[in-house]
C-alpha positions as CSV (number, residue, x, y, z in Angstrom):
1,X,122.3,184.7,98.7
2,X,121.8,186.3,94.9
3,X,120.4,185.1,92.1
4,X,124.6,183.8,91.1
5,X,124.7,182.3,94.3
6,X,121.4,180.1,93.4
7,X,122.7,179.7,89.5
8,X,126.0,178.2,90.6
9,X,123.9,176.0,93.2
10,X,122.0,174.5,90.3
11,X,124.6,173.9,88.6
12,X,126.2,172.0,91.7
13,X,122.9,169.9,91.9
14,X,123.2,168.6,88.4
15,X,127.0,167.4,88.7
16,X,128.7,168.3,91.9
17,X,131.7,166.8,90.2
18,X,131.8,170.0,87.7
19,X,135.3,171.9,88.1
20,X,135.1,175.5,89.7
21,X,136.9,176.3,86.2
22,X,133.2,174.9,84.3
23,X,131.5,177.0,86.7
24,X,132.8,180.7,86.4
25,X,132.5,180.0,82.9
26,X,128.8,179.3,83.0
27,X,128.1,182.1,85.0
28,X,130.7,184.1,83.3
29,X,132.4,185.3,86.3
30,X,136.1,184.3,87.3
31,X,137.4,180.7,89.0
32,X,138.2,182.6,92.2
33,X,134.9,184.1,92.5
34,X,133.7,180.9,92.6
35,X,135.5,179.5,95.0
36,X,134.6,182.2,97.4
37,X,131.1,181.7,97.0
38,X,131.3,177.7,97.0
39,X,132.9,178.0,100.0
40,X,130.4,180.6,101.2
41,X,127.5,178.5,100.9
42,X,129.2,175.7,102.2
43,X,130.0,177.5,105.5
44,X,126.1,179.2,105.2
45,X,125.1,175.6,105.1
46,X,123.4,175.4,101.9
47,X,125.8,172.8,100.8
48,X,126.0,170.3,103.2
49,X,127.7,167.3,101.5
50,X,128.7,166.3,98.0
51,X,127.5,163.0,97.4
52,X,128.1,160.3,94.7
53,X,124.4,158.7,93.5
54,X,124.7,155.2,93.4
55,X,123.0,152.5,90.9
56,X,121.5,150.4,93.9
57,X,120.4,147.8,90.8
58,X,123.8,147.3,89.6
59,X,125.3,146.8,93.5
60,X,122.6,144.1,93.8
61,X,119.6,145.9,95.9
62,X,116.6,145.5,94.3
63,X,114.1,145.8,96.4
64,X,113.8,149.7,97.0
65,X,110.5,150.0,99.3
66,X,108.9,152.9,101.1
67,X,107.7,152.0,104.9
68,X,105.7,153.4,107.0
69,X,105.6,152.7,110.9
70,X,103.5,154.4,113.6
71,X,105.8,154.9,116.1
72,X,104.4,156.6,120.0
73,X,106.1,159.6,121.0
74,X,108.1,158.3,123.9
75,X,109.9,155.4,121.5
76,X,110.8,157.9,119.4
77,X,114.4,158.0,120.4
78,X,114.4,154.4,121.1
79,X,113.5,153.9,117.7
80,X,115.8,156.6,115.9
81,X,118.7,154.5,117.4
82,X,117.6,151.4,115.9
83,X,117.2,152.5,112.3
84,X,120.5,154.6,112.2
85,X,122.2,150.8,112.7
86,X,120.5,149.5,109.6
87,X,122.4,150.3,106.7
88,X,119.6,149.5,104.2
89,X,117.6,152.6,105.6
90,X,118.9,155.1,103.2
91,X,116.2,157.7,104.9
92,X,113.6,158.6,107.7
93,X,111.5,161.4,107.8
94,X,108.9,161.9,111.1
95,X,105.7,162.9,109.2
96,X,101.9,163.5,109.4
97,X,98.9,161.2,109.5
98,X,98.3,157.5,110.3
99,X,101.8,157.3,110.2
100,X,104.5,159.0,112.3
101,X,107.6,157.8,110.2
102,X,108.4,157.2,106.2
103,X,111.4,155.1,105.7
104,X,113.2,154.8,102.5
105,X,115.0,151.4,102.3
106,X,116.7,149.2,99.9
107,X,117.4,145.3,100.1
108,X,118.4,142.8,97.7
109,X,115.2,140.3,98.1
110,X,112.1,140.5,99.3
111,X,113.0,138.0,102.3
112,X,115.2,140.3,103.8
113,X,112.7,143.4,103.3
114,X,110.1,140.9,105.3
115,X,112.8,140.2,108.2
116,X,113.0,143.8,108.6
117,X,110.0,145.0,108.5
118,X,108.9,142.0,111.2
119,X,111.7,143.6,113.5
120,X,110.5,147.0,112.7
121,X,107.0,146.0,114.3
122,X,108.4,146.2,117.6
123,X,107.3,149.9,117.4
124,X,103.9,150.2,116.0
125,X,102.3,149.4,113.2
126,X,103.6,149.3,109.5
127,X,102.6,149.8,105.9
128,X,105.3,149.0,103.1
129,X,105.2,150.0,99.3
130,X,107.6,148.3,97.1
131,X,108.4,150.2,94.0
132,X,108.2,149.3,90.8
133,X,109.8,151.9,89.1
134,X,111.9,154.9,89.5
135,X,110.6,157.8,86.6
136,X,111.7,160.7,88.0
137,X,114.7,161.1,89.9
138,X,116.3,161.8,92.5
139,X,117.1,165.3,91.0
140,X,118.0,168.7,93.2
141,X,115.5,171.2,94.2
142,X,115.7,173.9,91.1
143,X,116.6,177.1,92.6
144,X,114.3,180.0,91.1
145,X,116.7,182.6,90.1
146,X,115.4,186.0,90.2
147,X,118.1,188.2,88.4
C-alpha cells in the first residue's frame, strides 16, 4: 500500500458514496487508476464493506447504551450465538478488565434496554452506560499518508 493507496482510502471513509470520477480527480490520477486500486484494496481486505450510517434517532432508537457483561471462557460461544440474534446489538468486542465483553446496543426505550440486559445476565455480570450524547463521530481511522 502507498501513500495514494491511503489518500484515496480517506477519501472513501469520508463518503464511500464519492464516484471513482471525484476520486482520480482529487488525487489527480485517472478514473481507471482508481478503479484498479479500489478494487485492489478491496481484494487486500482493507475495504471490507461499504456501509450507509444510519440516524438511529430519526428511525426511533433512542436509547444507544454501552454494556458490559463478564462472560467465563467456556460460554463464550454460547454467548456469541445469542447476541448475533439480537438485532439491537450493533457491536461486541471481547476486551480487557472486569469485563470480558463491551456491547454497543440501541433500543427505543429504556424498558426494552432493561429486558435485555436482564436476559443478558444469564452470562455473568453486567454494567450498562446509557449515553447522553454523541460529540464525536463515528468517523474513519485517518490514514497518515507519508508521500
Amino acid at each position: 500500500m502507498d501513500a495514494l493507496d491511503r489518500k484515496i482510502l480517506n477519501i472513501m471513509q469520508k463518503n464511500s458514496r464519492i464516484t471513482v470520477k471525484q476520486i482520480a480527480e482529487e488525487c489527480f490520477i485517472s478514473s481507471p487508476s482508481v478503479s484498479v486500486r479500489l478494487q485492489n484494496l478491496e481484494s487486500l481486505g482493507y475495504i471490507r464493506t461499504y456501509q450507509a450510517v444510519l440516524d438511529h434517532q430519526k428511525l426511533g432508537f433512542l436509547i444507544k447504551a454501552y454494556v458490559n457483561c463478564a462472560v467465563n471462557a467456556k460460554d463464550k460461544q454460547d454467548f456469541y450465538r445469542y447476541i448475533e440474534e439480537i438485532p439491537n446489538v450493533v457491536e461486541c468486542d471481547c476486551i480487557t478488565g472486569d469485563y470480558s465483553m463491551l456491547l454497543k446496543v440501541y433500543f427505543t426505550n429504556t424498558i426494552e434496554l432493561d429486558e435485555f440486559i436482564t436476559d443478558l445476565q444469564r452470562f455473568g455480570d453486567t454494567k450498562t452506560h446509557i449515553v447522553f450524547s454523541t460529540n464525536v463521530g463515528p468517523r474513519g481511522l485517518q490514514i497518515q499518508i507519508n508521500e
